[in-house]
DRENDOZA-429282 format. One record per residue: residue in three letters; y, z, x of N, C-alpha, C in turn. Coordinates in steps of 0.1 Angstrom, whole numbers, plus 5000, padded with zeros to 4 digits. Atoms other than C-alpha are relative to their C-alpha. Last residue first. Example, Ala and Ser with C-alpha at 12.3 -4.5 7.8 and 13.67 -1.06 7.14 Angstrom:
% DRENDOZA-429282
ser498950004991498950715137501150084992/ala498850005009495550785123501250005009/
This chain:
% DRENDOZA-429282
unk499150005011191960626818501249964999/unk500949985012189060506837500450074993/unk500050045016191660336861499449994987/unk500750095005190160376891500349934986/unk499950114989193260576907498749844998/unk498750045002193160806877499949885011/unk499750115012189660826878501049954999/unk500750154998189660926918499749984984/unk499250094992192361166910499249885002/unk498950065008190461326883501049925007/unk500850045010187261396906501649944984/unk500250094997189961516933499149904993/unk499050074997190861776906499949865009/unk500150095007187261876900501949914998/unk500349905010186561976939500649894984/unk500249885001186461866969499750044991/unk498649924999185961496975499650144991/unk499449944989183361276984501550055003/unk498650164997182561006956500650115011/unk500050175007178761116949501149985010/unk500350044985179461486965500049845001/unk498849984992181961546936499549985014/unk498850095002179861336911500850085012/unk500550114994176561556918501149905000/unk500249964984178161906915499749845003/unk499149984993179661736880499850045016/unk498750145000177061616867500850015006/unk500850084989174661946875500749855007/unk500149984987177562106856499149955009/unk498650064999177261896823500450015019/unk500050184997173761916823501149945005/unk500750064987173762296824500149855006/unk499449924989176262306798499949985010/unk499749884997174062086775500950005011/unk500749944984174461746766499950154998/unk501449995007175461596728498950105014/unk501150104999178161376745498650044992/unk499350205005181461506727498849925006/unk499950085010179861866732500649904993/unk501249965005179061916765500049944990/unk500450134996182561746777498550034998/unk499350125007184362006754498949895008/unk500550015015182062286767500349924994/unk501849995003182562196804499550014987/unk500249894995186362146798498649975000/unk500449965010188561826791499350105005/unk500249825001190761746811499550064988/unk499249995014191261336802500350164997/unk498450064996190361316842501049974988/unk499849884992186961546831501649965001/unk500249895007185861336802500850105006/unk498850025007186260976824500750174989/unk498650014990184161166851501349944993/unk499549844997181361286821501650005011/unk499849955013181360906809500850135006/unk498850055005181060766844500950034983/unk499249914990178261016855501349954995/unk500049915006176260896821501450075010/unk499250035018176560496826500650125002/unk500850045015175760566863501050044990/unk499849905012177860566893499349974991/unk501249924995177260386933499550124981/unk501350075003179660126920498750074997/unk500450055013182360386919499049894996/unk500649895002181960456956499349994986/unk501249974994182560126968499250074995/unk500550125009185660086946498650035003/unk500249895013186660436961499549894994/unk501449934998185960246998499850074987/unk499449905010188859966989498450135000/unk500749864995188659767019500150144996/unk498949925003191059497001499250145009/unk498650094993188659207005501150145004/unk499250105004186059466992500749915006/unk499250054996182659607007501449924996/unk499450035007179759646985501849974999/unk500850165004177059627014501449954988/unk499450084989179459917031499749894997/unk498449994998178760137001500449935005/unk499750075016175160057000501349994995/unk500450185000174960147036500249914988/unk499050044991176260497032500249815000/unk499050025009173860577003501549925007/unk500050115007170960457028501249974988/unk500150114991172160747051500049854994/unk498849984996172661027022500349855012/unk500049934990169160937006501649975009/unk500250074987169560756977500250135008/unk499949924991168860876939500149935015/unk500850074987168560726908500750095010/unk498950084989169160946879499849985012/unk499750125007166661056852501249875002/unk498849965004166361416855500349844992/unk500849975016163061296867501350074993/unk500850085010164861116894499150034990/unk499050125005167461346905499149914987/unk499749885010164761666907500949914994/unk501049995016162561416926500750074991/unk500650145000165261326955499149984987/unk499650025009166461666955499949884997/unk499949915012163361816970501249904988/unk501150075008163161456992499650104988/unk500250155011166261527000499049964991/unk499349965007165961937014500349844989/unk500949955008163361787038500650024986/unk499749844997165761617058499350064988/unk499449945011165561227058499850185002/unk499449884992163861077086500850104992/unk501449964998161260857062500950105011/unk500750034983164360687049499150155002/unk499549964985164660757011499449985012/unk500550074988165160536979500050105011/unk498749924989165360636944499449925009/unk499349904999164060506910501150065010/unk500549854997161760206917501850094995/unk500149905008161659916887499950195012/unk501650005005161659586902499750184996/unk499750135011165559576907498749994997/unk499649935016165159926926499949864989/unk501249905004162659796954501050044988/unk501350065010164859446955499150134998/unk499850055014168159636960498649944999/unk499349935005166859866993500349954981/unk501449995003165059607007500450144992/unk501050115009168159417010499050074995/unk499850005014170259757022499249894990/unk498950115004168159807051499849994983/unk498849985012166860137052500349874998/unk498750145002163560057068500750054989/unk499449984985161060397077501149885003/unk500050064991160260417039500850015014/unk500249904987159360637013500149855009/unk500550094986160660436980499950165011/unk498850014984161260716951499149955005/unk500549974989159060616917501250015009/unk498550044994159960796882499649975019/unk499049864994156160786868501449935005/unk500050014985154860496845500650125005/unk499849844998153760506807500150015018/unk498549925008155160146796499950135008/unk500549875006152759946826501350044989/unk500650095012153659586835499250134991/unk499450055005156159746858499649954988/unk499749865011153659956874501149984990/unk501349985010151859646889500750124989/unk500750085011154759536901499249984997/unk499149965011155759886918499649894991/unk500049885007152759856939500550064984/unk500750015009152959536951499550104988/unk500250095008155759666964499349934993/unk499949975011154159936977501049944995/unk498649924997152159806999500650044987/unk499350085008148059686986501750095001/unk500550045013145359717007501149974993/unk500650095003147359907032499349954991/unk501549905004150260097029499349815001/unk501150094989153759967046498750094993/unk500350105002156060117014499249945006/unk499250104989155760447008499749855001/unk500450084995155660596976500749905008/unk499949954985157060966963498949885003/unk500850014990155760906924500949985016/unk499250044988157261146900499249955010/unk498750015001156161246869500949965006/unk498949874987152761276876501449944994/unk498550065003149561046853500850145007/unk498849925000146061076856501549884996/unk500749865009142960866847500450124999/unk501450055014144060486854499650084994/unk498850035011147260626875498749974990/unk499849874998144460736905500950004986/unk501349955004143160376908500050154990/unk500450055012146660256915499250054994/unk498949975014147460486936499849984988/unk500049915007144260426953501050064990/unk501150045011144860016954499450194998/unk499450035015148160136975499049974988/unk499850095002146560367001500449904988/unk499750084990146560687012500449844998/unk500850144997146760846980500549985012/unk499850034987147361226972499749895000/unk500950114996147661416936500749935015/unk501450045007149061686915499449855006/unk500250124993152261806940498049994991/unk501750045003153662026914499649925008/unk501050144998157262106915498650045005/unk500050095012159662356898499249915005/unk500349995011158862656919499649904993/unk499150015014159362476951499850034984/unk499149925003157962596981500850044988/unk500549885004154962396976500850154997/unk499749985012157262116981499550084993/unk498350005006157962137017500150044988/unk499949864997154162207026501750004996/unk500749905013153261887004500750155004/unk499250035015155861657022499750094991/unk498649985001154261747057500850014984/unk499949894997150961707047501150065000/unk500450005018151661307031499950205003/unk498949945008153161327066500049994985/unk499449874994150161417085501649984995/unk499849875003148361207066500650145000/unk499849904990150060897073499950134989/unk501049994998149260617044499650065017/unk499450074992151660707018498850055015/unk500850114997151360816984500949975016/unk499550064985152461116973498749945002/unk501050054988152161216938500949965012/unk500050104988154261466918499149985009/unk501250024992154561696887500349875006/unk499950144997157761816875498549995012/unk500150084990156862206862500149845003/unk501350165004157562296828500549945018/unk499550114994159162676836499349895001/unk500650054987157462916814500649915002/unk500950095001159463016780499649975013/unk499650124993161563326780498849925003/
């Protein structure tokens, strides 16, 4: 059996004692790597010129250069990491302009250790990620006339979740919805644990009730 390819990860942000914090959380974690530290945003930068991580964990208030300026610098890059925002401001505004310039996830800076593990395993997987509090907010930001909260929910979905949820409410099976997209098993199931907390219901029956009732068959 082949060695587990570690997800390598910077932390940038310009309190040591919680760039400290972050690292003794993730040390725990087989699959992650913490390969580098910046306090400040022109080190990040500096630090990308002759490494590279998988995952960058950057907060926003840094000095010299925040991390919005951050991300558009790394925008005009092709080989860039998956970044999560660290910040002590959830508002939902600052929320869509850090993803519309290229970050990956978003979590508030009180978040519960156990997020910022799944926070990086989302985003190098390849799916954006919000912290349970900011996911709330983004829900409420999308609000209908009709105060339809499953509409809400279904915004919050990517291309891939929305395939595997139309797949599931046609009842199809883990191996059937494996192979009609080309995914593995494992893939399929990670999709599904993450779609049933996604739209907040039990199990994969309520996952076919909320397509039926969205009309994605």
């Amino acid at each position: 059996m082949g060695k587990l390819k570690k997800i390598k990860v910077h932390i940038a942000d310009d309190h040591k004692v919680l760039i400290d914090g972050i690292n003794a959380v993730l040390k725990t974690e087989e699959q992650i790597e913490v390969v580098g530290c910046s306090l400040n945003g022109e080190q990040v930068l500096q630090w990308y010129k002759e490494n590279n991580s998988d995952v960058l964990i950057l907060d926003i208030n840094m000095p010299k250069l925040d991390g919005i300026a951050v991300l558009k610098e790394f925008q005009k890059q092709d080989n860039r990491p998956s970044i999560v925002i660290l910040s002590s401001y959830d508002d939902v505004k600052l929320v869509k302009e850090v993803m519309k310039i290229g970050a990956k996830g978003f979590l508030a800076k009180k978040c519960a250790s156990e997020q910022i593990v799944e926070a990086i395993k989302t985003v190098y997987s390849g799916e954006n990620y919000f912290s349970k509090s900011i996911q709330s907010k983004i829900v409420s930001s999308f609000s209908d006339s009709n105060g339809n909260a499953e509409k809400n929910y279904f915004n919050l979905l990517t291309d891939r979740e929305k395939e595997i949820l139309t797949l599931i409410a046609k009842e199809f099976n883990t191996r059937e919805i494996a192979e009609s997209l080309f995914i593995s098993i494992n893939t399929v199931e990670t999709h599904r644990k993450n779609l049933i907390k996604k739209l907040q219901v039990k199990n994969v029956v309520g996952l076919a009730l909320f397509a039926h009732k969205n009309k994605m068959v």
